[in-house]
N, C-alpha and C positions, 0 to 999 in steps of 0.2 A: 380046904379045897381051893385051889388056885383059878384066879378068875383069867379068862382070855382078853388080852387088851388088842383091840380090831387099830391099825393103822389107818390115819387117814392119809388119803391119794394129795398130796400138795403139789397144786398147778404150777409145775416150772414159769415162770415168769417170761424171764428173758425170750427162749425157745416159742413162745406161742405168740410175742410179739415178732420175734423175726422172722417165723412163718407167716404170718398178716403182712409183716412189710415184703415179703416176697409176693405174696398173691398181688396186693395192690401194684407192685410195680411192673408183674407180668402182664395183668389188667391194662395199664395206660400203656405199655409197650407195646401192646398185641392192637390197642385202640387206636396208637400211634401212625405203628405201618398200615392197618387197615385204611385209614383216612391220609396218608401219604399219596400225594397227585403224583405224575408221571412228570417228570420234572423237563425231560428232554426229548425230540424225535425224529429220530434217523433215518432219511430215505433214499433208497439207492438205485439206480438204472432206470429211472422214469423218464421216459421220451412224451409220450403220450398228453398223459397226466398229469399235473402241477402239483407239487407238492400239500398246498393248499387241499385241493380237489382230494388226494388220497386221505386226508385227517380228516375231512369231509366225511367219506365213506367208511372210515372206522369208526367213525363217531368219539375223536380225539380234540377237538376243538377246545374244551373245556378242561383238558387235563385232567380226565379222572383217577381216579385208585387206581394205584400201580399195582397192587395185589391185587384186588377185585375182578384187573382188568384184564382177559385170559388172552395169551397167544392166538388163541384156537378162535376165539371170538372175533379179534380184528381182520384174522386172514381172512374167514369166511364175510365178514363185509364188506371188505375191499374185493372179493372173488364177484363181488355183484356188477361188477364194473364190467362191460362188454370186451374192452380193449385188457383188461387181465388176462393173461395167460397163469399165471402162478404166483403166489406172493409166500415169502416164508418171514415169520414176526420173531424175533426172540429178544429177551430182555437181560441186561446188561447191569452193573454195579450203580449205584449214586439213581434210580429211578428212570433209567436209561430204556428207550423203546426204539429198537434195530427193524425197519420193515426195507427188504428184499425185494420187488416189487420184476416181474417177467411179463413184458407186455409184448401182446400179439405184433408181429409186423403188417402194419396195413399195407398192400402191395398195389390195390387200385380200387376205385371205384365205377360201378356199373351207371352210366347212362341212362339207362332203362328203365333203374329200378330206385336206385341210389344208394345202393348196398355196398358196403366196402368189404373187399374180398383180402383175403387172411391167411386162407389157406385151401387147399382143393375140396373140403368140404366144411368150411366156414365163414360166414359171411356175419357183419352185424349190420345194424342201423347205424346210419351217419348222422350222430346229433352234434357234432362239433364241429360249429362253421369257420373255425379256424385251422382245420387240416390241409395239407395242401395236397393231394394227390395226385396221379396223371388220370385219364378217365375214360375208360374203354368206353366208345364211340358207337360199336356195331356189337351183332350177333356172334360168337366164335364156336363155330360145331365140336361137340362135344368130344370128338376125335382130336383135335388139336388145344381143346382150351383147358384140359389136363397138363400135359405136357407144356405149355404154356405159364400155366402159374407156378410149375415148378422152375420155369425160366427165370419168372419176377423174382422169386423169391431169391435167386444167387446174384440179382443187381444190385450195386453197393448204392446206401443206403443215400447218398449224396449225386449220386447218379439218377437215381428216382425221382430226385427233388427236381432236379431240371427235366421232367420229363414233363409237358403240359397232358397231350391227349394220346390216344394209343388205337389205332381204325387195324383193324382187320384185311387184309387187304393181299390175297392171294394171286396169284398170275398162273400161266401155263404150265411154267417148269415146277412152280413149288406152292404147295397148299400150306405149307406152314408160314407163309409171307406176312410180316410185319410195318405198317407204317410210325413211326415214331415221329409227334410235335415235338421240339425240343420248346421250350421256354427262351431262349434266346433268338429261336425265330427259325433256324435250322429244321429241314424234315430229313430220318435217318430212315431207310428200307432195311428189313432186317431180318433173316428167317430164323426160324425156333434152334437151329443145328450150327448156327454164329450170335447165338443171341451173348452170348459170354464178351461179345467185343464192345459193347453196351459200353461196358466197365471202361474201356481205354476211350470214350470219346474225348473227354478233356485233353488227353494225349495228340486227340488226333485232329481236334478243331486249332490248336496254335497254327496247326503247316497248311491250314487254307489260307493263311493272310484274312483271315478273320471277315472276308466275305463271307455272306450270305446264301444257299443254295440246298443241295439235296446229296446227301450222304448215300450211299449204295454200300450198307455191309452185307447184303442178302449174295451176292456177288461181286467179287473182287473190293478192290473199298476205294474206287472213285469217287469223284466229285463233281454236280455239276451246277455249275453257279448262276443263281436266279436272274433274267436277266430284268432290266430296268423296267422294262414298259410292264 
């Protein structure tokens, strides 16, 4: 009677070490990039906000995990920012962080209230004492102050800048009548239906001989000059 001889299973050596050396080094690799800071960060078209100010609000200061750290995550922190309009985040090769950044245009601020208007049915809080805006003066009926901040909104952005204050200020012939401070010291008349000629004042202040006085774009585009007394 023939006896059955059982083989015994002999642990491949080699093979169970280089699967151990694989785990281990997928271990410290996987640990590696998990704990890899953001090395770099990129911000583009911020007027508003200083770049400072926006790693601020993502909570980027410190460089954290660049894997940890999601897209989705920073947009919606910086979204918390009143003067954001849109921010898009994406991330790049070498621990690279690309933020996008669409901010509102602040078109003026209310007198009244001290809200900065934005857009015809947006206004925020002005916490930034360093904005410079022109500054609606008066009350503008709701018939005209529509149409209005669609006007603000197509004055080029350098042209706003010299705009100190902004009065309301209608007459006989037209209810959409504008007063314009200039910052240089100049006042411009100007109604909602010429408001586009805003744009050409730099053009149009050289051919006063750089006297002093009062612009009339509301009608014709004369000039009359302030006089001394």
């Amino acid at each position: 009677m023939t006896k059955k001889i059982k083989k015994k299973n002999k642990i491949k050596i080699l093979p169970f070490c280089l699967l151990v050396l694989f785990i281990l080094i997928a271990f410290f690799l996987v640990t590696f990039l998990l704990k890899l800071p953001i090395k770099n960060i990129y911000i583009l078209n911020n007027k508003i906000l200083s770049d400072e100010e926006i790693i601020t609000l993502a909570n980027l200061k410190k460089y954290p995990s660049f894997i940890e750290t999601t897209c989705h995550s920073i947009e919606k922190k910086i979204k918390k920012s009143p003067y954001v309009k849109d921010v898009k985040v994406t991330k790049s090769f070498l621990a690279v962080v690309n933020i996008d950044v669409e901010e509102y245009t602040l078109l003026f601020m209310k007198a009244s209230d001290q809200k900065i208007v934005v857009d015809i049915d947006k206004e925020i809080d002005s916490n930034n004492e360093n904005l410079e805006l022109p500054i609606l003066l008066n009350y503008v009926p709701d018939t005209v102050y529509e149409r209005f901040i669609k006007e603000m909104k197509e004055v080029n952005d350098n042209i706003r800048s010299e705009i100190s204050e902004i009065e309301y200020a209608p007459n006989d012939y037209d209810e959409q009548r504008f007063l314009l401070y200039m910052t240089d010291g100049n006042y411009v008349y100007v109604t909602l239906t010429r408001f586009n000629l805003i744009n050409k004042y730099n053009d149009i202040y050289p051919t006063l001989d750089n006297k002093k006085g009062i612009l009339y774009l509301d009608s014709g585009n004369h000039f009359e000059i302030k006089s001394n007394g």
